[in-house]
Structure formats: C-alpha cells, structure tokens
C-alpha angles and dihedrals in degrees: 000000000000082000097048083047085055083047075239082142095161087055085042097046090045091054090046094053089052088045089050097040081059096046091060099057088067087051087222106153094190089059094033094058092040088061082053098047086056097044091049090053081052101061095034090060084055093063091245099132093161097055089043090060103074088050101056092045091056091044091050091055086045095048087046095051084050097049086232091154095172084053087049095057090040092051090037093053090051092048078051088050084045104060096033091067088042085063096240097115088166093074091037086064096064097053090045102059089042096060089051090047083056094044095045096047078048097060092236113146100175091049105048092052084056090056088041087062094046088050085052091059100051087041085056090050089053090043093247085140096157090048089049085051099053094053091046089054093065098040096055107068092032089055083044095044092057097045099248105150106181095043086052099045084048095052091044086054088059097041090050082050088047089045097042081044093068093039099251095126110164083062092058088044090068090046100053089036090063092039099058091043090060094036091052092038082055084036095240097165093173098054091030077061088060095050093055097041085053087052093055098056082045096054102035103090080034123043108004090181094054090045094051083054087049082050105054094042086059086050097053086048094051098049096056099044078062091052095039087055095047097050088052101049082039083058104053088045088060086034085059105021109030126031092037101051092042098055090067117096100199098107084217083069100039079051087058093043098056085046085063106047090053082041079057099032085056102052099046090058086052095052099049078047084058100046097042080059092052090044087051093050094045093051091057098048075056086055091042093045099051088052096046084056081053105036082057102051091042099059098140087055123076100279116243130232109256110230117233086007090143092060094079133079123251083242098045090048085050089061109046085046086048082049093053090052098048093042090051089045091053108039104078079053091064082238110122097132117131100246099057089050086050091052099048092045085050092250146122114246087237088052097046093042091056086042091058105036092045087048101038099017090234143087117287078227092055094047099046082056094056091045079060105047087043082058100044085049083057096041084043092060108034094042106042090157098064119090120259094244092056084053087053089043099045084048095050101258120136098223144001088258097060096042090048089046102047085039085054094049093048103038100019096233133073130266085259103044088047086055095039089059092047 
C-alpha cells in the first residue's frame, strides 16, 4: 500500500502478488480473494484495465465461493470499471447491475450511489443518456446531502457530460460550473481538469470568450499535474540515487556516486532528446493532419504532398478521411456535434475524442471546426455571389455572428475582408 500510495504500482504489484502467493497456501477463499481484490485496484490505479481483469474475475469466483456478498459488489463494480476503460461497456453493464443488486440487498445506501454513478458512466458510454440521468439525479443530492465533496463534484461532472451529450448546454454549463468550484476549493486538480474541459465544450458556440477562460484554466492544470508528477518522480531518483550515496564517506563510494550522477545525467539528456523528438513528430502529423482536412476539401485542385505523411498509420488516415466526409454530409444538416460524427463513424465520442487528439494533438471538436472554416474559405471564393450567412448555413453555423466570429479567431479577418482579397 505505501508503494501504490507512491503510484510506485510495479514495486506494489510485485508485493500483492507475494501477499496473495501466501494467502493461498491457507485455501482460504475469503482472504484469497481479499489479496485479489488488492492486486486488481492496483492495477486498476495504474490505468491496466486489461491486466486487472483476470484478477477480478477470479476474485469474484473466490468471493462467491466464500458468500462474501460486500466483496462481491466491491470486485463486480471494478470488472464493471474495467470494462468500461477497455471500451466494452456491454459487458460493463453487466458487472455493474449486479454490484447494485448486491448493495442494494445489503441496505447500503452510500455504496450503492456510488455504484449508480458508475452505472451512469458506462450508460453515457452506450448513449443512454436519459437512463444515466436518472440515476445521477438521485446521486447528486444524496452525495450533497452527506457532505461528500468529492463524490458530488464528480457526479455533477457526468451529469454536465450527460447534459452537453444531448446539446442542452446551458444545462451542462451549471453542472460543470458547480463541480470545478468544489474540486478546486478540495484541490482535485485531475477531476477540476475535466470541469473545465466540459465548460469549454459548453461555452464554445456560445461564448467563445468564457470557453477560451475555461481553456486556459485546464491548461494551467494540466501543466502542473506534469510538473507535480515530475517533481515526484525527481524526488524518489535523488531519494534513491543522491542524498544516500553522498552521505558516505568511502571514496569508493563517493567514485560510484558520481558514476551514477553522469549514468543519470546522462539519461535525462537522452530522454529530453527523446521528447523533443516526440515533440518534432507530433507536430508534423498536426501538420499532416491539418492538409489532409484541405487536400480533401480541395479535390478538383493538384493535389500537395502531405508533409510527415508518412508518419500515420493506414488506419489513423481512414478515419480522419472517414471524419471529412462525415463533417461535409452533415454540415449542410446543422448537425456537426460530435455525437452525431461518432455515431456515424461507429464510435463512441470518448473514443473518438482519444482517436483524433493522439493522431492531430488537438480536440475532435477543434479540428471539425477547422474542417468547417477550410470549407467557408472555399464557398467564400467560388461563390462570391452567395451571402455570407448561407455560407455560414451551408457550413453549420447558426447565424452569420457565430460563423464571422469563429472565421475571425482562426484567420484574423473577417469572412468579407477574406473574399474581398481573393
């Protein structure tokens, strides 16, 4: 535990499975399946879903054997958790139920909202969005009511994604805006990061000015949680590596030290090496990125080399040409949101949202806008007759006001002064 606390989850998975090798000796399947259940929420806190699978199913059979029925609820809701970050929320669903069916037989009212606003989550990944806000309405005041901050602020953030999912908005706007101000008052940086992404998907259409705030503020969040987890990580290398070894007075010792300060030394120059590289190849699959959206809304022009095309996959440049084309059917529609693009791309919007950041290193919402504005430039120039709000219409903007604005903020000039250069 003092190693998962550390998030030093190889040194606390190694220990577990000791814990749990000793446990099986006494064929206890109550303890056994006590030791599983540990090593699984190990796992799970490192973010390995799929490793912490085959542990909760066989601490689920052990907790069964053993008529443990509060160890049951609590395995059943991590196979849910499980699942649920694997993608398959079918099968999450079925944990899941189970584990409220458990907590509610058991009386106990805190642990099955908790499961309720698990159940949300996994109903959000299926698009039952009126089912997940049911159950969210319940937890919410009961999680309020207690005085359990964290559980509440969490709960608003899913109800503000349940609420932004069916387009109200302004709805989700309330929600997130309650959530971030508890989460910064407990000083939850990671889920704050979430409430004010969710408020600036809200206030982007609109209140552009409000959602770039919102922006910034997840930035800055971002930012230090890197830092945060560099000093830490800075602080168990000289923890291991520096004060010890320097404390010694042996100069055979002071001889190693200093080996391992230029060992380190040395590593850390190749890793900023490495991530400067990283940095380097991202930046051109933006670039790639950004002139596939134009080569493919420039199809009766020679078509350009795209620069570091090389650099995508056959699969990633399928979907953002699957995306174009989604993005150009529906326009004309007024229906650019993302579910609807997921849906018709046979996604989920988290899954589509992680697709397009990790191929283009910005928001699916960010990049269909930009699919939208290459294509007004196009409309602006070929069709210098039509109106500037049917240009905004035909590119899924409400009204001439919005369309100008977001043009502005992209090109820096307006949609008149761009035709009137042309």
């Amino acid at each position: 535990m003092i190693y998962f606390r550390q998030s030093n989850y190889e040194q606390a998975a190694n220990y577990a499975k000791q814990c749990y090798k000793l446990d099986e000796k006494s064929g206890d399947p109550d303890i056994m399946s006590s030791s599983l259940n540990t090593l699984a929420g190990i796992y799970i806190g490192a973010n390995q879903p799929k490793e912490a699978e085959q542990y909760i199913l066989k601490g689920i059979a052990l907790a069964k054997q053993a008529k443990n029925s509060a160890r049951m609820a609590v395995l059943l809701g991590m196979a849910s958790e499980a699942y649920h970050a694997q993608g398959n929320d079918e099968e999450a669903l079925k944990y899941i139920e189970e584990a409220c069916k458990i907590e509610q037989e058991l009386g106990n009212e805190y642990k099955l909202m908790v499961r309720l606003s698990q159940k949300a989550s996994v109903l959000i990944g299926l698009h039952d969005y009126a089912c997940a806000e049911i159950l969210l309405s319940k937890a919410i005041p009961f999680f309020e009511q207690i005085g359990d901050k964290q559980s509440h602020a969490i709960a608003r953030n899913k109800m503000g994604m349940v609420l932004l999912c069916q387009g109200r908005k302004i709805e989700a706007v309330e929600q997130y805006r309650i959530a971030a101000s508890i989460l910064k008052a407990i000083g939850d940086r990671g889920n704050e990061m979430h409430s004010r992404k969710g408020l600036y998907e809200s206030l982007w259409s609109s209140n552009p000015d409000s959602a770039k705030i919102e922006l910034e503020r997840f930035n800055e969040l971002k930012d230090s949680l890197y830092n945060l987890a560099s000093a830490e990580c800075l602080a168990r290398y000289n923890a291991e590596f520096g004060t010890d070894w320097l404390q010694h007075e042996n100069e055979r010792q002071k001889a190693t030290t200093q080996k391992i300060i230029i060992l380190g030394c040395v590593l850390l120059i190749l890793f900023v090496g490495g991530i400067s590289l990283l940095m380097n190849r991202r930046m051109r699959m933006r670039e790639a990125a950004l002139q596939a959206i134009i080569n493919e809304l420039q199809p009766q022009k020679t078509p350009i080399e795209i620069i570091g095309q090389e650099e995508l996959s056959t699969s990633d440049q399928e979907l953002l040409a699957r995306l174009v084309t989604a993005v150009k059917s529906n326009m004309s529609q007024g229906d650019v949101s993302i579910e609807s693009l997921a849906s018709k791309l046979c996604l989920t919007r988290g899954q589509l949202n992680r697709r397009i950041k990790s191929i283009t290193g910005v928001t699916t919402q960010q990049y269909v806008l930009r699919i939208r504005l290459e294509h007004a430039r196009l409309l602006l120039v070929d069709n210098k007759e039509t109106p500037i709000s049917e240009v905004a219409l035909e590119c899924g903007f409400e009204d001439a006001t919005s369309f100008s604005r977001a043009f502005r903020r992209t090109f820096e000039k307006s949609p008149s002064q761009y035709r009137n250069e042309r």
